[in-house]
PDB file of N, CA, C and O in Angstrom:
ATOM      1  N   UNK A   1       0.841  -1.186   0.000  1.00  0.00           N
ATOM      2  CA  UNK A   1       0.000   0.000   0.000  1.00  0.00           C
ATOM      3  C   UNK A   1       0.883   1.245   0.000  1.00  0.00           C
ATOM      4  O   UNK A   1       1.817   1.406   0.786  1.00  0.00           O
ATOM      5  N   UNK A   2       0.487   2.181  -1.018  1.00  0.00           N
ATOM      6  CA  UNK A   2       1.567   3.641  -1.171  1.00  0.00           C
ATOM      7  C   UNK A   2       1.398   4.240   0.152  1.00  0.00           C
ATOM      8  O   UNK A   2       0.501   3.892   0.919  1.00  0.00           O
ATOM      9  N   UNK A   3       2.154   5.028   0.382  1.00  0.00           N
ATOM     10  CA  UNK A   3       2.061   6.145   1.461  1.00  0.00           C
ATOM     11  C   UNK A   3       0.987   6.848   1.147  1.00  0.00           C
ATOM     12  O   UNK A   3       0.601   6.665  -0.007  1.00  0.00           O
ATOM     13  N   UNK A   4       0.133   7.884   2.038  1.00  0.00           N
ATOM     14  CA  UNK A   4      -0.599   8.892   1.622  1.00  0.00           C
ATOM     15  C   UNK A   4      -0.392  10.125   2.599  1.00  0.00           C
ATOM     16  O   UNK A   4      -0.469  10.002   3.822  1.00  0.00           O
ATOM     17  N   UNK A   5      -0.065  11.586   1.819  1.00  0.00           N
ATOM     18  CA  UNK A   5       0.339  12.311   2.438  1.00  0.00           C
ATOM     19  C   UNK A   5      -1.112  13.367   2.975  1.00  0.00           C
ATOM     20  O   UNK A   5      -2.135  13.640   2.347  1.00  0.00           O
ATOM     21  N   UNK A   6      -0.800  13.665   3.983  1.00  0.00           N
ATOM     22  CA  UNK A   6      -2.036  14.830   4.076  1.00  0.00           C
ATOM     23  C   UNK A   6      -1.760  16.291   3.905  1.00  0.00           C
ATOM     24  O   UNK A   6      -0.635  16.783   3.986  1.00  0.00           O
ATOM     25  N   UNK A   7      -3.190  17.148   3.589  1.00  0.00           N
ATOM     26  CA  UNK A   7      -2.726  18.437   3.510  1.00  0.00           C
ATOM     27  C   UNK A   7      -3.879  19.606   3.895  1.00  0.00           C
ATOM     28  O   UNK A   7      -4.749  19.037   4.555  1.00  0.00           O
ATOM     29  N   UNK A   8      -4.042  20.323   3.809  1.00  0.00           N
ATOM     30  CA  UNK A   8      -5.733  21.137   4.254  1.00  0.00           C
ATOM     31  C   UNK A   8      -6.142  21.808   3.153  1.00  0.00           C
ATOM     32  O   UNK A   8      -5.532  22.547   2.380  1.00  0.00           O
ATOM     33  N   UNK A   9      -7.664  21.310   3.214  1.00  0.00           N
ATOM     34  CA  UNK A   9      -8.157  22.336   1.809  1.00  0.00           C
ATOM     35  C   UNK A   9      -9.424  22.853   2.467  1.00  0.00           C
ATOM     36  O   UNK A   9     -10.120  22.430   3.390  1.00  0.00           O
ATOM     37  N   UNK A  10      -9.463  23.569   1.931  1.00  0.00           N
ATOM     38  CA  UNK A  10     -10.381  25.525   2.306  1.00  0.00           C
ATOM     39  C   UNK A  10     -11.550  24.863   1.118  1.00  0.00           C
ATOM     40  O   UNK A  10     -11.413  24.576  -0.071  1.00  0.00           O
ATOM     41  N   UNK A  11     -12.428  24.803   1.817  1.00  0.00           N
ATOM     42  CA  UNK A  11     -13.895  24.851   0.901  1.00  0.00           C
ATOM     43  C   UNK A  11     -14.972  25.827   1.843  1.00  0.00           C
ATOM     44  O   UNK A  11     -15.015  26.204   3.014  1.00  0.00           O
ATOM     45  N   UNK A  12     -15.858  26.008   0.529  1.00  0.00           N
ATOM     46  CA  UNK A  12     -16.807  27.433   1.540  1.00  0.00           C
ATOM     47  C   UNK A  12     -17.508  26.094   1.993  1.00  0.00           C
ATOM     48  O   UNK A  12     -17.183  24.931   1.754  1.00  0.00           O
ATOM     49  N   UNK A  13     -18.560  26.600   2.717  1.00  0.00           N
ATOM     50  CA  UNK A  13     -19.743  25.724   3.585  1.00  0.00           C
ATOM     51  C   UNK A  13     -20.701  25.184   2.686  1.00  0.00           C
ATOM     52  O   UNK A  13     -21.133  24.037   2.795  1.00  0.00           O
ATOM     53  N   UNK A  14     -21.102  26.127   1.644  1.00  0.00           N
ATOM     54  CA  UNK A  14     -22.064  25.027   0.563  1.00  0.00           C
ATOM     55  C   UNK A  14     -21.190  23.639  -0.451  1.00  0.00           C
ATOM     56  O   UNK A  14     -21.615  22.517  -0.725  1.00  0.00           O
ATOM     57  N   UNK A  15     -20.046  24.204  -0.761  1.00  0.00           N
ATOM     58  CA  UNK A  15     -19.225  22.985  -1.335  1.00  0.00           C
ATOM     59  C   UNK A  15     -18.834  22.196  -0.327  1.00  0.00           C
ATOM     60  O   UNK A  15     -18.266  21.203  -0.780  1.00  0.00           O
ATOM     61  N   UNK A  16     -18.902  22.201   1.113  1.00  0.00           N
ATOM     62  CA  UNK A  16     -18.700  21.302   1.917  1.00  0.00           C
ATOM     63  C   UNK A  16     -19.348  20.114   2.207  1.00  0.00           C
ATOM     64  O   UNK A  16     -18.943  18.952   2.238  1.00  0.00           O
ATOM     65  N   UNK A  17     -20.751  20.766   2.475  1.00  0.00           N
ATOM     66  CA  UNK A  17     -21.911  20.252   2.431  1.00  0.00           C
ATOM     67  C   UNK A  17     -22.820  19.453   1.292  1.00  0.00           C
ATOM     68  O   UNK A  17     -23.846  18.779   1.386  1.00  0.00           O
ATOM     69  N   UNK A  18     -22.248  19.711   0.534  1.00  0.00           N
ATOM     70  CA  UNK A  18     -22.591  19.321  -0.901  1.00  0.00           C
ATOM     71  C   UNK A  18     -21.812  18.068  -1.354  1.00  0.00           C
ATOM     72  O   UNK A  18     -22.370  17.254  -2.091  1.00  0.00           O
ATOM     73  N   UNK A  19     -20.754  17.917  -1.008  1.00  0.00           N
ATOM     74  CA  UNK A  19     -19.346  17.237  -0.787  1.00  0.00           C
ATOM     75  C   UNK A  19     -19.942  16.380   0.130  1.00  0.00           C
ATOM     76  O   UNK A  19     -20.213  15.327  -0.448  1.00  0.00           O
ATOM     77  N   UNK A  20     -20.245  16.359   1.222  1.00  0.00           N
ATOM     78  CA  UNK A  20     -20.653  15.488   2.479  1.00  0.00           C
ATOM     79  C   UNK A  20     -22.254  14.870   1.693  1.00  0.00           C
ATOM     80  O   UNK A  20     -22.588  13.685   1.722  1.00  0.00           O
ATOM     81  N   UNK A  21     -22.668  15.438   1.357  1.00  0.00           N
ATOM     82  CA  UNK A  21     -23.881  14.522   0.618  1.00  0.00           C
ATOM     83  C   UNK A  21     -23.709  13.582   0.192  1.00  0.00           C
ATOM     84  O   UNK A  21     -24.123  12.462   0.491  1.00  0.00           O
ATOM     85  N   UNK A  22     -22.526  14.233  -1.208  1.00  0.00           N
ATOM     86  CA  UNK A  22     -22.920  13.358  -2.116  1.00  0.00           C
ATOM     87  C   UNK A  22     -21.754  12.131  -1.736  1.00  0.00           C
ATOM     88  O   UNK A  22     -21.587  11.145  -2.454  1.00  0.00           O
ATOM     89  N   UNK A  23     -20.996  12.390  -0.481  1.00  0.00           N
ATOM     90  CA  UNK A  23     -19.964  11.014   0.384  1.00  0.00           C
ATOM     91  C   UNK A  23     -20.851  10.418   0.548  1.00  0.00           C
ATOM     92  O   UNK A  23     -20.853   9.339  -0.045  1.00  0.00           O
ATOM     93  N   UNK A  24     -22.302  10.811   1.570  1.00  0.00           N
ATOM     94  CA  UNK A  24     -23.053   9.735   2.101  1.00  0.00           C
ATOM     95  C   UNK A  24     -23.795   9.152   0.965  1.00  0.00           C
ATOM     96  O   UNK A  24     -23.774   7.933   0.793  1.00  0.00           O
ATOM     97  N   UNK A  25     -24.427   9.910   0.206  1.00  0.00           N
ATOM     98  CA  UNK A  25     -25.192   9.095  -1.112  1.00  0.00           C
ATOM     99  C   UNK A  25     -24.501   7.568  -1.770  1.00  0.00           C
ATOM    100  O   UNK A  25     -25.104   6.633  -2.296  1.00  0.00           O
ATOM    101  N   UNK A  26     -22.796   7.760  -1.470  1.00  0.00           N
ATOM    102  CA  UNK A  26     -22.267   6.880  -1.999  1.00  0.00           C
ATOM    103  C   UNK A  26     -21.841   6.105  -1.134  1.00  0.00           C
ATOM    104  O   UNK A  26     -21.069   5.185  -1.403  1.00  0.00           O
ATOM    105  N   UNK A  27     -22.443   6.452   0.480  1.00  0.00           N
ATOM    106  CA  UNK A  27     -21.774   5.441   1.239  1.00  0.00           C
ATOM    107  C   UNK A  27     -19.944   5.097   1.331  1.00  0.00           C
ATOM    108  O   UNK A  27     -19.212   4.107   1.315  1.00  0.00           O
ATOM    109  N   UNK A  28     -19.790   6.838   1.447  1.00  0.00           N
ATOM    110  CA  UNK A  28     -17.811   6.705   1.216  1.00  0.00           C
ATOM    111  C   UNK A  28     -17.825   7.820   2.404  1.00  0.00           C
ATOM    112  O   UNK A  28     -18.822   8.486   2.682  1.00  0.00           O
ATOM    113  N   UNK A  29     -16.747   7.908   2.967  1.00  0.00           N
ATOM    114  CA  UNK A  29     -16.119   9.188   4.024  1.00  0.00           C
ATOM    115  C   UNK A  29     -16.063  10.401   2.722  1.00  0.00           C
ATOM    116  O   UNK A  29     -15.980  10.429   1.494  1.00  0.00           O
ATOM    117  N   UNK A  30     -16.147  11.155   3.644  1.00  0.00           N
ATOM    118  CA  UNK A  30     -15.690  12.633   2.575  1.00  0.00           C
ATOM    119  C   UNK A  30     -14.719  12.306   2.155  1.00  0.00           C
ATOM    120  O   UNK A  30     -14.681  11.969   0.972  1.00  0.00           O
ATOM    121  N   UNK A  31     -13.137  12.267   3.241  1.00  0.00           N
ATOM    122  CA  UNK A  31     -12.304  12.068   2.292  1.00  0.00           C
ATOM    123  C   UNK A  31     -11.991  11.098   1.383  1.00  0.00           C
ATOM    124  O   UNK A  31     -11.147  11.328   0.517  1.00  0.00           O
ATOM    125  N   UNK A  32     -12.621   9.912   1.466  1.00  0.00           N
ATOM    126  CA  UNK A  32     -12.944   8.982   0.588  1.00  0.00           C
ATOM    127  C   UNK A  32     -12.848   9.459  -0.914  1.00  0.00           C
ATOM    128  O   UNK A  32     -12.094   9.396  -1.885  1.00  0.00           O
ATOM    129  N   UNK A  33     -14.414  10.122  -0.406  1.00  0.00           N
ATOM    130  CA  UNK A  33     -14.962  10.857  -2.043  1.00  0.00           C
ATOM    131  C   UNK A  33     -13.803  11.403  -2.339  1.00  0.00           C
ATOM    132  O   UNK A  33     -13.189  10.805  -3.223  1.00  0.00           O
ATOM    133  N   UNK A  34     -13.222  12.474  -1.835  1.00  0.00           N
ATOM    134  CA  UNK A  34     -12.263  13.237  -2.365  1.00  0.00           C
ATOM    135  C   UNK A  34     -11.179  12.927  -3.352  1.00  0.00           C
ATOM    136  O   UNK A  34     -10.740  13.435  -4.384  1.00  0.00           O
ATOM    137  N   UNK A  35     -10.891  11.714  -2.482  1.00  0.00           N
ATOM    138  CA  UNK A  35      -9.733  11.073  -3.292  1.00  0.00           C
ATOM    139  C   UNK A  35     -10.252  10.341  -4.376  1.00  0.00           C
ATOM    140  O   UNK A  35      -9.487  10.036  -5.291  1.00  0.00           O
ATOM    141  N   UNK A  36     -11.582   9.975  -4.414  1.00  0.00           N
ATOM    142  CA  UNK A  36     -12.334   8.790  -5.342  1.00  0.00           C
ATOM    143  C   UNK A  36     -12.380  10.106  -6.404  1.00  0.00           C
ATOM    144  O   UNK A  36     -12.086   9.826  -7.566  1.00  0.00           O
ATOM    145  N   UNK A  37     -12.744  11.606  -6.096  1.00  0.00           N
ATOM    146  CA  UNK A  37     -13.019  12.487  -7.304  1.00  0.00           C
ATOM    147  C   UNK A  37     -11.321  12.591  -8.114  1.00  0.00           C
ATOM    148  O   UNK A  37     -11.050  12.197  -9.249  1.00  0.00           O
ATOM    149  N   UNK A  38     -10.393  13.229  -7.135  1.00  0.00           N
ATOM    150  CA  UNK A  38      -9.118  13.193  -7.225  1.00  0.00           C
ATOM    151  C   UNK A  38      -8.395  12.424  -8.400  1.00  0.00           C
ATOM    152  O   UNK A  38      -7.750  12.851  -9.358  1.00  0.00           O
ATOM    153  N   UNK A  39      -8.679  11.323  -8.057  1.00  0.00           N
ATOM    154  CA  UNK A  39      -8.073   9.961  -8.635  1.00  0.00           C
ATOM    155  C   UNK A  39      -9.114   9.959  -9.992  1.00  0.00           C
ATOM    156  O   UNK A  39      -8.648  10.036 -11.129  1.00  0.00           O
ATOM    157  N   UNK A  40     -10.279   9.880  -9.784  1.00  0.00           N
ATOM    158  CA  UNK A  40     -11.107  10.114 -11.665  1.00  0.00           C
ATOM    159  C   UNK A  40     -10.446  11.132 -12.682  1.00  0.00           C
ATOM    160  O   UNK A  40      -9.942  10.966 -13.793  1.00  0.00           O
ATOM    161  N   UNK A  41     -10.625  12.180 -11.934  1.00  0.00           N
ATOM    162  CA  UNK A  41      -9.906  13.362 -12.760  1.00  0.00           C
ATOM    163  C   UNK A  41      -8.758  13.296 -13.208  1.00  0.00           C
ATOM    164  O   UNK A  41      -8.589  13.645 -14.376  1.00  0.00           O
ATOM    165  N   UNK A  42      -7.766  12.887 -12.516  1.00  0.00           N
ATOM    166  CA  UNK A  42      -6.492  12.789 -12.842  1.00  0.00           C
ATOM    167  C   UNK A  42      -6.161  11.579 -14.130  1.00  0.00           C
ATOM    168  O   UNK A  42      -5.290  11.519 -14.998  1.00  0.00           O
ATOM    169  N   UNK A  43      -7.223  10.763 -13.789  1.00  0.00           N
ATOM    170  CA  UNK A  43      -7.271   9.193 -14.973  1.00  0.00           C
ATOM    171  C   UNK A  43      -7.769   9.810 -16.429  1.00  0.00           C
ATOM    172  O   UNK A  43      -7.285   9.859 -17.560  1.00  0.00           O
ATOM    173  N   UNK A  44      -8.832  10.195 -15.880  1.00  0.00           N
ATOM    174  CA  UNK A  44      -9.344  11.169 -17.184  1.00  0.00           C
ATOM    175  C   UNK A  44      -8.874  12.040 -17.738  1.00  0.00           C
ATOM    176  O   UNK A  44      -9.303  12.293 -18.864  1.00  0.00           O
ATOM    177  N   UNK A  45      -7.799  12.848 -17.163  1.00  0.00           N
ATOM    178  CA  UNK A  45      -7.230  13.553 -17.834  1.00  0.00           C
ATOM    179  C   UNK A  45      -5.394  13.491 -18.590  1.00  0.00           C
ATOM    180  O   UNK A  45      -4.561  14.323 -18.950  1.00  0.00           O
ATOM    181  N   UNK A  46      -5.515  11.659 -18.503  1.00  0.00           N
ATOM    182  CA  UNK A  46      -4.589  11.086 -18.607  1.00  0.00           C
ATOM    183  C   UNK A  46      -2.828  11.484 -17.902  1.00  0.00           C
ATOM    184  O   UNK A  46      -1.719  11.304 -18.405  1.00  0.00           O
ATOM    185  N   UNK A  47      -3.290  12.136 -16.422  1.00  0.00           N
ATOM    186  CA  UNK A  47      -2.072  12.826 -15.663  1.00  0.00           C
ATOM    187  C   UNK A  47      -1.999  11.201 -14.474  1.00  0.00           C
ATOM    188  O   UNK A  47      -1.167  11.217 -13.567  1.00  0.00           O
ATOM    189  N   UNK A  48      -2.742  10.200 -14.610  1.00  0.00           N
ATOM    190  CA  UNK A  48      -2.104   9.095 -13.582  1.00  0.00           C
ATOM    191  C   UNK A  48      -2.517   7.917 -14.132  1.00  0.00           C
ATOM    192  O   UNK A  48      -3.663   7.628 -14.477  1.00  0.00           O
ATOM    193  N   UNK A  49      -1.011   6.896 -14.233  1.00  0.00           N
ATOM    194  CA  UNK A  49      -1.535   5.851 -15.036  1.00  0.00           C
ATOM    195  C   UNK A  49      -0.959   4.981 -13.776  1.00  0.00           C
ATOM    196  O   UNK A  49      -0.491   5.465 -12.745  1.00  0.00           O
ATOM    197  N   UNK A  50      -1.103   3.503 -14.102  1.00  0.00           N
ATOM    198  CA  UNK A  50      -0.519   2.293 -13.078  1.00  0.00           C
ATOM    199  C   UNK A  50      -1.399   2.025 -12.193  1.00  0.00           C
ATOM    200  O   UNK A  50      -1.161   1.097 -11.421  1.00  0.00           O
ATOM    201  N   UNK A  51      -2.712   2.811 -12.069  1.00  0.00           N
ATOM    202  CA  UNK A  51      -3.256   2.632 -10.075  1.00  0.00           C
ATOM    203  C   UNK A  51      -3.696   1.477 -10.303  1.00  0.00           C
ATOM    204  O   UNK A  51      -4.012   1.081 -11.424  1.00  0.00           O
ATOM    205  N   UNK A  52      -3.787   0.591  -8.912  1.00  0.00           N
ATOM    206  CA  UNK A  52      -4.590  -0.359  -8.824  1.00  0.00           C
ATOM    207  C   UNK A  52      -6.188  -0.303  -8.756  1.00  0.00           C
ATOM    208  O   UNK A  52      -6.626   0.007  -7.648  1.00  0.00           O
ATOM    209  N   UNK A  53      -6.905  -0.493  -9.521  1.00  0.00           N
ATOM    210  CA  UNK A  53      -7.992  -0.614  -8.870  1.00  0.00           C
ATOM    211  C   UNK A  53      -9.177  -0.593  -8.044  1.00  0.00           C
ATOM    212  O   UNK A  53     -10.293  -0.117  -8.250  1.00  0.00           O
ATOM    213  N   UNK A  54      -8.351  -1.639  -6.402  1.00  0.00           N
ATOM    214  CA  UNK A  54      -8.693  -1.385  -5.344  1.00  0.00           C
ATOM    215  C   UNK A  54      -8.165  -0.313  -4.211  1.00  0.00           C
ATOM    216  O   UNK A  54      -8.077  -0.324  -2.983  1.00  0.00           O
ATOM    217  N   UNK A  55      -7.867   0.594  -5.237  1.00  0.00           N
ATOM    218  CA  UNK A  55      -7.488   2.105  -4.521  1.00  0.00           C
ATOM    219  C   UNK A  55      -8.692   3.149  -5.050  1.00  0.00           C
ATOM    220  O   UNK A  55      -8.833   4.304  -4.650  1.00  0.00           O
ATOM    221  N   UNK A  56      -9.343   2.615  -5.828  1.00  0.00           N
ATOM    222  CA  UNK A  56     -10.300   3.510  -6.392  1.00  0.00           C
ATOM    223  C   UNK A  56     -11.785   3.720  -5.544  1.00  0.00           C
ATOM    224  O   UNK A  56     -12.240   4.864  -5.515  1.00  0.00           O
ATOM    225  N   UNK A  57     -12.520   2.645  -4.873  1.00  0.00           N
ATOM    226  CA  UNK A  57     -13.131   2.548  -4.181  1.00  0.00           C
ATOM    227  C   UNK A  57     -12.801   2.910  -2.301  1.00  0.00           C
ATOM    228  O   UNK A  57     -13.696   2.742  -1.473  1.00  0.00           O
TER     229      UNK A  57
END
């Protein structure tokens, strides 16, 4: 399993909240989602290749 580093991110209160929804809708932690959005974007925008998989969920 890679390391994972932490860091702080500044969101207003409606993108927070909005963010925390749509974690629970999917049954993931916020930061879950975060990294689950993180990790799409980056695939999609062909900036991360190699991941496993079961890092995506």
């Amino acid at each position: 399993m890679s390391k994972k580093k932490s860091f702080v991110l500044r969101l207003s209160e409606e993108k927070m909240k909005a963010l925390e929804k749509w974690a629970a809708d999917e049954f993931r932690s916020t930061n879950g989602q975060l990294e689950w959005i993180i990790t799409k974007a980056l695939k999609d925008s062909g900036r991360l290749k190699n991941m496993n998989s079961s890092n995506e969920n």
